[in-house]
C-alpha positions, 0 to 999 in steps of 0.5 A, spaced: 793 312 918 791 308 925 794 302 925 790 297 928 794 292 931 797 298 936 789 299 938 789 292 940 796 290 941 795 294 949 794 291 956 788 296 956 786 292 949 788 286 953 784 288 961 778 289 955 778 282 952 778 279 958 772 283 961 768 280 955 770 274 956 769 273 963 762 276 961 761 270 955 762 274 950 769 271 944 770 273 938 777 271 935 780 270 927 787 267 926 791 266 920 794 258 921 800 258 917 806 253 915 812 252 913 817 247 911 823 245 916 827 241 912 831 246 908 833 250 914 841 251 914 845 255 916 846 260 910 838 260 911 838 263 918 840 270 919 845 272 924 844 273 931 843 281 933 849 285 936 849 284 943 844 278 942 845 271 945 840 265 944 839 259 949 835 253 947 832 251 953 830 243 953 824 241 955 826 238 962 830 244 963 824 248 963 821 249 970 817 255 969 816 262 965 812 265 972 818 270 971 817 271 963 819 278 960 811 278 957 809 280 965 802 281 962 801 274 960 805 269 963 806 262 960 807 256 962 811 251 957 807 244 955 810 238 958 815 237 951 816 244 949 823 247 947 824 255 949 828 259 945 831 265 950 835 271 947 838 275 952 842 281 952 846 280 958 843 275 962 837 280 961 831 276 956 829 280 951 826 275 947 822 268 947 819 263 942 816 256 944 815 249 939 813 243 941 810 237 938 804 236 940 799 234 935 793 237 937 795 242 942 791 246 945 789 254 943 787 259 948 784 264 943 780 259 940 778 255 946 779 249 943 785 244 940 787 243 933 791 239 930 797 240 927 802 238 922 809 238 925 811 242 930 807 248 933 811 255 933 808 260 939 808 265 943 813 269 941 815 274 944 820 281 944 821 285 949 819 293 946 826 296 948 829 291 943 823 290 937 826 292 930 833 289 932 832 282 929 831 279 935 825 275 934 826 273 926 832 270 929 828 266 935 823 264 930 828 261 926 832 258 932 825 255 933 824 252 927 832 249 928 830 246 934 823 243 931 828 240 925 834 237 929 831 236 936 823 234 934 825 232 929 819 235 924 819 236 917 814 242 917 812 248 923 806 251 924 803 258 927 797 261 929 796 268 928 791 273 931 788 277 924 790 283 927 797 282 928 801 286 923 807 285 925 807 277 927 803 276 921 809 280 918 814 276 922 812 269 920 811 271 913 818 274 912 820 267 914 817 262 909 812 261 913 804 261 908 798 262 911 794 255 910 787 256 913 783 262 917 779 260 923 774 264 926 771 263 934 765 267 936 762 265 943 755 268 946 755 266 953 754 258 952 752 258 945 759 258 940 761 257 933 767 255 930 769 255 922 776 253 919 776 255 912 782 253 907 
């Protein structure tokens, strides 16, 4: 069987949402999911993949991710955002943001949202080392920096529908999905729907 995520998860899939968009036409659903924070030690926490190194990166620390390991899409760090880096070497292989802002923005959704705690996002791992650990590590890293740095008692993460892995990801972690969100854009017209 076809998994569906593969189909879509691809720079070609990318190059063809990107298309449409420019044309006006967006459709996105994402699963909100969350996860108390407060319960986190370090027996929680699995340990650092063999060769692993994690780095927190802190907000004043981050210039830019211009050179980031997802050359497809580069990110930019908000103003108050952790980056969790892994590296293999001095090689990133792996990354996570958290922040806190209340109502940060959400490109797929073109719009912002708020949120309880801190926001998880863009994670990342290189292909070469998918399937090792590494992110399940730094997702959970993240949620320490949310819990020791930010001080936040819960973390939330949004995930495109079709994202099988990421899905499983945060799943696997504590996380439980809260609400879905549905985006459908038509040149000017758009409509927008969160359901519990």
């Amino acid at each position: 069987m076809v998994q569906y995520w593969r189909l879509t998860r691809t720079p070609t899939a990318r190059t063809l949402y990107d298309v449409f968009k420019r044309v006006g036409l967006t459709a996105t659903r994402m699963y909100e999911y969350e996860a108390s924070i407060t319960e986190l030690d370090s027996e929680t926490l699995s340990p650092v993949p063999s060769g692993v190194r994690l780095e927190r990166v802190a907000p004043g620390d981050v210039h830019s991710l211009a050179g980031d390991i997802d050359f497809s899409r580069p990110v930019e760090p908000h103003e108050r955002e952790w980056v969790v880096v892994a590296y293999v070497g001095d090689m990133p292989v792996g990354r996570a943001l958290v922040g806190d802002e209340e109502a940060p923005y959400v490109e797929p959704l073109e719009r912002s949202i708020t949120v309880s705690g801190a926001y998880v996002r863009r994670v990342f791992v290189h292909p070469d080392h998918r399937g090792a650990g590494v992110a399940s590590r730094t997702v959970l890293d993240a949620m320490a920096v949310a819990r020791d740095e930010l001080t936040c008692d819960t973390a939330t993460a949004l995930v495109a529908v079709d994202n099988e892995p990421s899905r499983r990801l945060f799943e696997g972690r504590g996380f439980r999905r809260v609400r879905t969100h549905d985006y459908l854009r038509v040149g000017a017209l758009s409509t927008y729907h969160v359901r519990e």
